[in-house]
Steps between C-alpha positions, in 0.01 A plus 500: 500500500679440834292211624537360151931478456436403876302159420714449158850477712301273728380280211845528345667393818230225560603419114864439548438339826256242344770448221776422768245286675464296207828515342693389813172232579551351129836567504544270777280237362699511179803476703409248666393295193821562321680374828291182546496441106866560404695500807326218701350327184723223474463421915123519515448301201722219690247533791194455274607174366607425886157585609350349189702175438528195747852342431543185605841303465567164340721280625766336233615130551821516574703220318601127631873429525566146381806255539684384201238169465240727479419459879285788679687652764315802557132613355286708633133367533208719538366629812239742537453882684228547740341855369211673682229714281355690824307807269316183385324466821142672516509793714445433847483146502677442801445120500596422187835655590506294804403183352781557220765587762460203742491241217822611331640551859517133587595433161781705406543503958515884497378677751118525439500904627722584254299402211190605579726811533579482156220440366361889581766612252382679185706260256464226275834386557636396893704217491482308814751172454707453213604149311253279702490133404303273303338376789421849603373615202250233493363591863454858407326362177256304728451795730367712223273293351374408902422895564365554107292221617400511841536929526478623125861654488699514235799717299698552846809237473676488216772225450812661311725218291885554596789262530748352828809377378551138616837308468433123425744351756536678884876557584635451165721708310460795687783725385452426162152533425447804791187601566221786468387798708106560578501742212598172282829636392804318525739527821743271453678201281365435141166690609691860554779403181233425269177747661413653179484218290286332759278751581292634232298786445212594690205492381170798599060442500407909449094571597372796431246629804240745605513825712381260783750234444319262321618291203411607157348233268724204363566687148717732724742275656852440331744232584863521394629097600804382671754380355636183678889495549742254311612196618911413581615165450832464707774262445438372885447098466204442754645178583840562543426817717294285730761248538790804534283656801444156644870410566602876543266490802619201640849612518405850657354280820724188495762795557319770635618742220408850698517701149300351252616245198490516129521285196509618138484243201560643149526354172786546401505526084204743553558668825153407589435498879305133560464568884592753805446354790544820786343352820425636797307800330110528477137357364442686202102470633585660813786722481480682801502227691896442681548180389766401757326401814835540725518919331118528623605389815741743528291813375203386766761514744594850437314769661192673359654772310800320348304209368409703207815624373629128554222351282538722245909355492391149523282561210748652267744236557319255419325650166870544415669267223725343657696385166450840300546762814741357735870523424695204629880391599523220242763368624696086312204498224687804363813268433329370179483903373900479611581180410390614159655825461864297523441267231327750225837705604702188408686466815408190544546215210403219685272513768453127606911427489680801511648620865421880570460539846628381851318569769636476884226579660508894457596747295665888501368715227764704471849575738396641881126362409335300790488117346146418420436134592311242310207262667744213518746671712746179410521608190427311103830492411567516120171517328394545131250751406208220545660362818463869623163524341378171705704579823386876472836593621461864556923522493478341144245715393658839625828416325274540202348805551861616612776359365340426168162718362584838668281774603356595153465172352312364797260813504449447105414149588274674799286696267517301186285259710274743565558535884581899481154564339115416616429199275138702383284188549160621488410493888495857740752597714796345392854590655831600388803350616744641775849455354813626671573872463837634546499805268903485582585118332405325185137415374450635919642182664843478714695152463348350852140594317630309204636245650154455738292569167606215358352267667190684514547686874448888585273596189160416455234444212150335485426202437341565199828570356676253609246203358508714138889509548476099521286460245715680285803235586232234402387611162858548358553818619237728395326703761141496473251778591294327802109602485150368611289591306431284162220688346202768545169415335259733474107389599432463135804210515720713274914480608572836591846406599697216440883439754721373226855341659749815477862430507732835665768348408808232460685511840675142484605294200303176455760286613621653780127528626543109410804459701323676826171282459741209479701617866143575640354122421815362645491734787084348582634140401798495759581835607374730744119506349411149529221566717368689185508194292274260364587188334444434124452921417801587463496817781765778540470733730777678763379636850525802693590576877549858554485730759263830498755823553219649640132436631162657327585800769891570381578349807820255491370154511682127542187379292504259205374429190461184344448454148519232198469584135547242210379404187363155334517318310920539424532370163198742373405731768132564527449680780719662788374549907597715736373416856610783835450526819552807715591428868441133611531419828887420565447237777316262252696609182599800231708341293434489141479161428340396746213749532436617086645143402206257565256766406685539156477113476151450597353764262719378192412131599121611472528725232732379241269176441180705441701694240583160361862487514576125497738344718842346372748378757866447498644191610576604838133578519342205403431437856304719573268463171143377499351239290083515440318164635171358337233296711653134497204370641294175385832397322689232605793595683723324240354772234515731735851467584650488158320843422657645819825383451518649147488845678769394687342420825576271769161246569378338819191266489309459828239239561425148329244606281473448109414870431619856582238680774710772600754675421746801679616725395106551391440486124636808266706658817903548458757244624836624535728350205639145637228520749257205632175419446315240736191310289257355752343149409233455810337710760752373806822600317359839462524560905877549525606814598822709580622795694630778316798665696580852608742591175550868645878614558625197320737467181356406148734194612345434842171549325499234232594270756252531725202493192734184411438349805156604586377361154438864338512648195680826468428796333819786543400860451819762575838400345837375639818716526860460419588798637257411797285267698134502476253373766102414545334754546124328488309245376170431355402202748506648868754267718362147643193509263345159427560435106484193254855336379677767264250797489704811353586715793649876326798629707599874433872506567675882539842622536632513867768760424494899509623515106440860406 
């Protein structure tokens, strides 16, 4: 009985034993299940597809940006990613590998150790160039049909479709259109403002594969396509933005403008920006490129370890929008805002008789004030309010914004133009402007801040605002909202977005905005903007000379800026122009008119007859009008000369001949109105020549004597003065040039004075 409850506790405790064997050994498995199948489930099923699914991505087009013609100024074209299959490859087949890695090596020239490198990896997917070429593409094409061929190798490239964005035109429009990033997004201009409309969705190729890697059959792959980004249609003129950049550059080197130049051109019943013109920025193609040669220079000159730091300045000034981002002193343009804050107020009646202002040659704000002087340090004397407008007599103007609006009535005048808020044009980065802040006086400004305000001194806006705030004074007072962009299509040519003209509100009555486009066309005819002018368009514009408080560094500065905004044509105002440029070099010239003036005249001269405006000239311009010539040749010069002399032209015959065999000017070129034209009747009358002269420094006077005498026809660009002389400036026809009898030689005349 003994031996037998001995071997039953030792079954009983192998019993229980077993059972806690088996319940903590299942009990552990089961644990482990219900961890991996409720805790982990949702992770390990994301692995499976990982390990199952080959995801591969596809690239959407990102959308074209078009000017307002319907113009391509960026696209992006397709390019193509270099992709290595290398788990293609047969085991072991060290040659193949070889043969694979030298070929794309001196085709794609990347080191050939490094792809035979690559191709040991255990991947269908190792991309070894991305967005090759064309040209490219077809040499890899080539190769693979060469080692199918020659070596029985296949499935080991792959060429991936993806897209480069191009921009149509190098160095053009840079700030405004901006530019992309490798990743394709948008960095700066219209390509960061309008990245999500551009850019599109994404689209994905998904292949199921085998526990070795291997790609299932066809009936397993899904493809989820791209969808291609929508297109923007700006407002941007292609034409008028290359001529805009043309003479903007020309004035940065004729005056070796250290700080960059801008010109904005808006339409001004819409608010519609035609062109913006900010030179001295960057190739949209090649952004990271410094586009100034001198600021390269400069950074190679630098040692090692500063030269980065310095690039990456040089690059961020000049992706910066110049006309958006910078604030500015604007200095005598502003008298227009001034000019017509006084007459909405009614304290002036009659602006072209009535006597408001004296000026001595300085003026003291207020009693114990230190006398601010004005440019003509003799002084205007009595003036009117448009004798002050085309003197810009800074006294005249500060008794104004003293003696007559005030404190609060100028600052109403200050933000009802729009100058105390960012305008909202659709373009990044755009700045707000630095108005005086004196938490102790009225609307923050002190009388000497009033008094210096006035005439557009001490504050500072962009010049975005200011060409809006001139528009406004064009279009009968109503200031616009400026923008860009004109539409968004999407790629299935549907408007997404249409820019309709929106009005913020009524700042100026019609007539007085009449009565200040009326002071500003006499102030280009025969004030202190002549050099804006140009005959038969009826220009008005005022200029601006004013000096920067401080440099880009807060530093105190003696620089200047020169300026010139106006508006044509007067009588119904199309379009207004704002041309700036920070810094010229002082030993040439910084003076308003003489720097922005002939810029502002050369762009409207070019850009106002491809918008069709017509010409129509007073009778003191008659002049300088143009009449159209036909080819007068095989008449007789009898016939010839009574159709010449009905357009008013003067007729010389040369030669003995019976019949016209020459004629100059040539056939359906411009003669100057009253001009000459010489008909040639045999070969040795058609020898004579003349000299033309050296015109430069001389008076429109002086000038049409010398084309008088040398047997020349004139052509006058630039306008005189009554308020001041004008002188040649250039001329078509270099000095001492060999030319027939009474060719049309075009002198540019300019101001000689330092008018404000």
């Amino acid at each position: 009985m003994a031996k037998k409850g001995a071997a039953a506790k030792l079954w009983l405790r192998s019993s229980i034993l077993m059972v806690i064997i088996i319940v903590l050994g299942f009990g552990t498995v089961f644990a482990r299940l219900f961890y991996l199948q409720v805790y982990q489930a949702e992770e390990l099923q994301q692995r499976a597809v990982e390990q199952q699914l080959h995801d591969t991505t596809v690239s959407a087009k990102r959308g074209s940006i078009y000017d307002k013609n319907g113009n391509i100024l960026a696209q992006s074209i397709t390019v193509w990613n270099v992709v290595l299959a290398p788990a293609n490859f047969k085991k072991d087949d060290e040659q193949s590998r070889r043969i694979v890695a030298k070929g794309l090596s001196n085709i794609l020239e990347i080191d050939e150790d490094e792809i035979f490198k690559k191709t040991h990896e255990n991947s269908y997917y190792v991309v070894l160039k991305n967005k090759v070429e064309t040209s490219v593409k077809n040499k890899i094409l080539a190769f693979e049909d060469k080692i199918y061929k020659e070596n029985k190798i296949s499935g080991v490239i792959n060429l991936i479709e993806d897209y480069k964005r191009y921009y149509t035109h190098d160095n053009f429009a840079g700030p405004i259109l901006g530019f992309v990033g490798a990743d394709g997004q948008g960095l700066e201009g219209i390509e960061y403002q309008y990245d999500d409309e551009l850019n599109g969705n994404t689209g994905r190729i998904v292949v199921a594969q085998d526990a070795h890697n291997q790609p299932l059959p066809y009936q397993y792959e899904q493809k989820v396509e791209a969808a291609d980004g929508s297109d923007v249609v700006l407002t941007i003129d292609e034409t008028i933005q290359g001529i805009m950049e043309k003479y903007v550059r020309e004035t940065i080197r004729e005056f070796n403008v250290a700080n960059r130049g801008c010109a904005i051109m808006i339409n001004v019943k819409t608010g519609a920006i035609l062109g913006f013109a900010c030179e001295g920025s960057f190739n949209s193609n090649d952004p990271f490129e410094i586009a100034d040669e001198n600021v390269q220079k400069q950074i190679e000159a630098l040692p090692a370890d500063q030269q980065g730091e310095a690039e990456t300045r040089a690059l961020q000034a000049q992706w910066r929008n110049k006309g958006v981002s910078d604030t500015y002193v604007p200095g005598s343009v502003f008298k227009m805002v001034t000019a017509s804050a006084v007459l909405s107020e009614g304290l002036i009646k009659d602006y072209k008789n009535e006597i408001n202002f004296h000026c001595e040659g300085s003026y003291v704000p207020y009693e114990g004030a230190d006398p601010i002087t004005c440019w003509d340090s003799a002084g205007h004397g009595q003036q009117t309010l448009q004798q002050a407008l085309c003197n810009s007599c800074n006294p005249a103007f500060m008794q104004m914004g003293v003696d007559l609006l005030g404190r609060e009535k100028f600052y109403n005048y200050y933000v009802g133009f729009g100058f105390s808020e960012k305008t909202g044009i659709d373009l990044p980065g755009e700045s707000d402007d630095v108005f005086f802040n004196k938490a102790d006086q009225p609307c923050g400004m002190d009388l000497m801040d009033l008094a210096v305000a006035s005439f557009g001194q001490n504050f500072k806006i962009t010049p975005i605002q200011m060409v809006t705030a001139c528009a406004a004074i064009a279009n009968g007072g109503k200031l616009m909202q400026p923008y860009v962009v004109q539409q968004v299509v999407d790629s299935n040519g549907n408007v997404v977005k249409n820019t309709e003209p929106e009005v913020k509100r009524q700042v100026i009555s019609e007539s007085v905005a009449a009565s200040v486009c009326d002071m500003l066309e006499t102030n280009a005819r025969s004030g202190g903007a002549t050099n804006g002018y140009v005959a038969g368009y009826r220009i008005g514009g005022k200029t601006g000379t004013s000096q920067k408080i401080v440099d880009e560094q807060g530093n105190e500065t003696n620089d200047y800026i020169a300026s010139f905004c106006g508006i044509a044509p007067c009588d119904n105002p199309e379009i207004a122009l704002l041309c700036y440029f920070d810094t010229p070099d002082p030993t040439i010239n910084y003076y308003g008119s003489a720097v922005a003036g002939p810029c502002f005249r050369n762009i409207m001269s070019e850009v106002l007859p491809y918008l069709g405006v017509e010409k129509v000239f007073a009778e003191d311009e008659k002049t300088q009008s143009e009449t159209a010539i036909k080819d007068y040749t095989n008449m007789t010069p009898e016939q010839a000369k009574q159709e010449l002399e009905k357009l008013d032209l003067v007729v010389q015959v040369a030669g003995s001949g019976d019949k016209v065999i020459a004629q100059n000017p040539a056939a359906y070129s411009n003669v100057p109105n009253q001009g000459t034209v010489v008909l040639y009747t045999d070969e040795e009358s058609r020898a004579q020549r003349v000299i033309v002269p050296d015109f430069k420094g001389c008076s429109i006077s002086d000038v049409n004597y010398l084309a008088s005498t040398h047997n020349l026809n004139l052509c006058i660009l630039g306008s005189n003065s009554e308020y001041t002389a004008s002188y040649a400036k250039s001329q078509d026809i270099p000095p001492n040039t060999s030319v027939e009898p009474y060719t049309v030689v075009t002198v540019v005349f300019n101001q000689d004075n330092s008018i404000m």
